[in-house]
N, C-alpha and C positions, 0 to 999 in steps of 0.2 A: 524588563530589567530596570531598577530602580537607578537611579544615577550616582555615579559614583561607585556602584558594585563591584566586586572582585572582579566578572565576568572584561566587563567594560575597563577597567583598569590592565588587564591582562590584554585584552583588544588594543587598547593604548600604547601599551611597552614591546607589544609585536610591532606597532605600524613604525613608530619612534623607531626598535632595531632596524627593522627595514632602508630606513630613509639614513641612518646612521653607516650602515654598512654599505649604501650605495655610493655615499660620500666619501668615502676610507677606500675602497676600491678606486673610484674615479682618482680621486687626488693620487693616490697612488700607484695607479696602473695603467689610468684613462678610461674615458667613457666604452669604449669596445669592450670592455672584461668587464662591464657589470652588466649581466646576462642574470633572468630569474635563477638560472639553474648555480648562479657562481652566489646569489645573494640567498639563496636557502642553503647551502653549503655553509655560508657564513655565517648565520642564524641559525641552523639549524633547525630548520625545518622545512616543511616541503613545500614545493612550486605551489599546489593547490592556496597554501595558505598564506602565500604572497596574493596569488589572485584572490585572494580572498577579504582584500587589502585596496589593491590596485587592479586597476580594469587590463592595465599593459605597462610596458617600459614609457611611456609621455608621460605619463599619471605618477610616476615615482621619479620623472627626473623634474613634473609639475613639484612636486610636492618638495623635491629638493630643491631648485628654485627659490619656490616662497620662503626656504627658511633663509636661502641667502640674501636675499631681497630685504628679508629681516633685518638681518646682520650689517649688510651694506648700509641699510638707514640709520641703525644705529653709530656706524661709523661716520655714515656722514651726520648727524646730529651732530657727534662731538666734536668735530673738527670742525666747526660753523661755531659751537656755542665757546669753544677754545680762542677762536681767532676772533682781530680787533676787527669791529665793522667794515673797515676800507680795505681787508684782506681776507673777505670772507670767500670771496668768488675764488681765490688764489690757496686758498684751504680745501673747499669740496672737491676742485677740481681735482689736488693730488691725491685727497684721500679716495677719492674715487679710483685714480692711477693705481696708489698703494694696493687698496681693497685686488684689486682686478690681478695685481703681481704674486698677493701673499695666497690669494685663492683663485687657480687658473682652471682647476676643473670646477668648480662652484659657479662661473661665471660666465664659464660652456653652459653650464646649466641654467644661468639664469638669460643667457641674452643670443647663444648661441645654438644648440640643439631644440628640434622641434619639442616643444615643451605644453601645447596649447592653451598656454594664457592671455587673455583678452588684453593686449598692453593698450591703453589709453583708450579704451571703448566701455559701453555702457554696464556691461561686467567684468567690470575690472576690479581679481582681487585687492579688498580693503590697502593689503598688505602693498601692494603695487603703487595703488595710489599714498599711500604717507612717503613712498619713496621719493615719488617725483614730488610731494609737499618741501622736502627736503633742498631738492633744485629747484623749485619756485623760493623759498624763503633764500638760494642765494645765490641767484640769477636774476629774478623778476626786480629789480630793484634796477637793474642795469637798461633793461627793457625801453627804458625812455622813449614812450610817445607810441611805441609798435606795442601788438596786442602780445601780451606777457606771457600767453601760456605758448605760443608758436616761438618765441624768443627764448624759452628755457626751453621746449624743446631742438632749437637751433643751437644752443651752447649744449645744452647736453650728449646730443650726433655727435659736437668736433672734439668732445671731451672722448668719447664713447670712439670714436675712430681712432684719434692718435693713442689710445688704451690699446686696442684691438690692433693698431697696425702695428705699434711698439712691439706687443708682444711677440707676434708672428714674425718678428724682424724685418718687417717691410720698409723698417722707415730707422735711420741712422742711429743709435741707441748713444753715440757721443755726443746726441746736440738733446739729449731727450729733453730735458730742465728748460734748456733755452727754447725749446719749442712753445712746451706747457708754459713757459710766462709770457711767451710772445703771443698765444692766443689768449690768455688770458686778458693783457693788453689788449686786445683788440676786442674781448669782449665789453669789458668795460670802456672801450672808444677813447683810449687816454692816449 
């Protein structure tokens, strides 16, 4: 098949429905109702030709992931390149919060259902790494004297917990704001 061909173009806008429809389910039903058999119903077309796509349900909520992994970076880019240097850390941190709030099943998918992506090891999708490029360009600056990449991922955990506890209601949702700046505080050591 020459590149670019209908064939392969057609192969494209099947996988694209796929991961689009898994997404519109999830967000809106939850991860239990996106079953092959409810995501060829949606697409219309059959089981066969989802696996014929994906090897199983990891591989399509893999593949949903990466696109939110996308998306998150690019949220976090702009709320870092938006904000004055001395409130960058005080910017990713919420957008990362926001990101996590405005997309809850996207987020199941990218940090919480087994997903089989290699996070911080030697194959790690491209996509993964420009993520965490993102929290190194605004954390690592804070880092002062400790090795920078264990320090963004230590700010990025307490980011990523009070996200994750918030959500689940674990943790008081009237002090949410004063949490997020009180750790922020403390990560920049002020």
């Amino acid at each position: 098949m020459e590149p670019g061909s209908r064939k392969e173009r057609e192969r494209a806008e099947r996988r694209r429905a796929i991961i689009t429809a898994a997404r519109d389910i999830a967000e809106s039903e939850g991860w239990p109702a996106v079953t092959t058999r409810r995501l060829a119903q949606s697409i219309e077309y059959s089981q066969p030709v989802i696996y014929g796509h994906f090897a199983n349900m990891q591989a399509i909520v893999a593949a949903v992931a990466i696109e939110g992994i996308v998306e998150l970076t690019v949220h976090l880019r702009r709320a870092r390149l938006a904000a004055a240097p001395e409130n960058i850390p005080d910017a990713v941190a919420w957008a990362y919060l926001d990101f996590a709030r405005a997309h809850p099943a996207l987020f199941d998918a990218m940090f919480t259902l087994p997903n089989g992506l290699d996070f911080g090891g030697p194959d790690a999708p491209v996509e993964l790494v420009d993520a965490f490029g993102e929290l190194i360009e605004a954390f690592a600056p804070l880092a002062k004297g400790e090795d920078q990449e264990t320090y963004v991922e230590m700010a990025w955990s307490a980011i990523h917990g009070q996200t994750v506890l918030g959500m689940s209601g674990r943790l008081r949702p009237q002090v949410a704001a004063e949490r997020m700046a009180m750790l922020v505080r403390v990560l920049k050591r002020e």
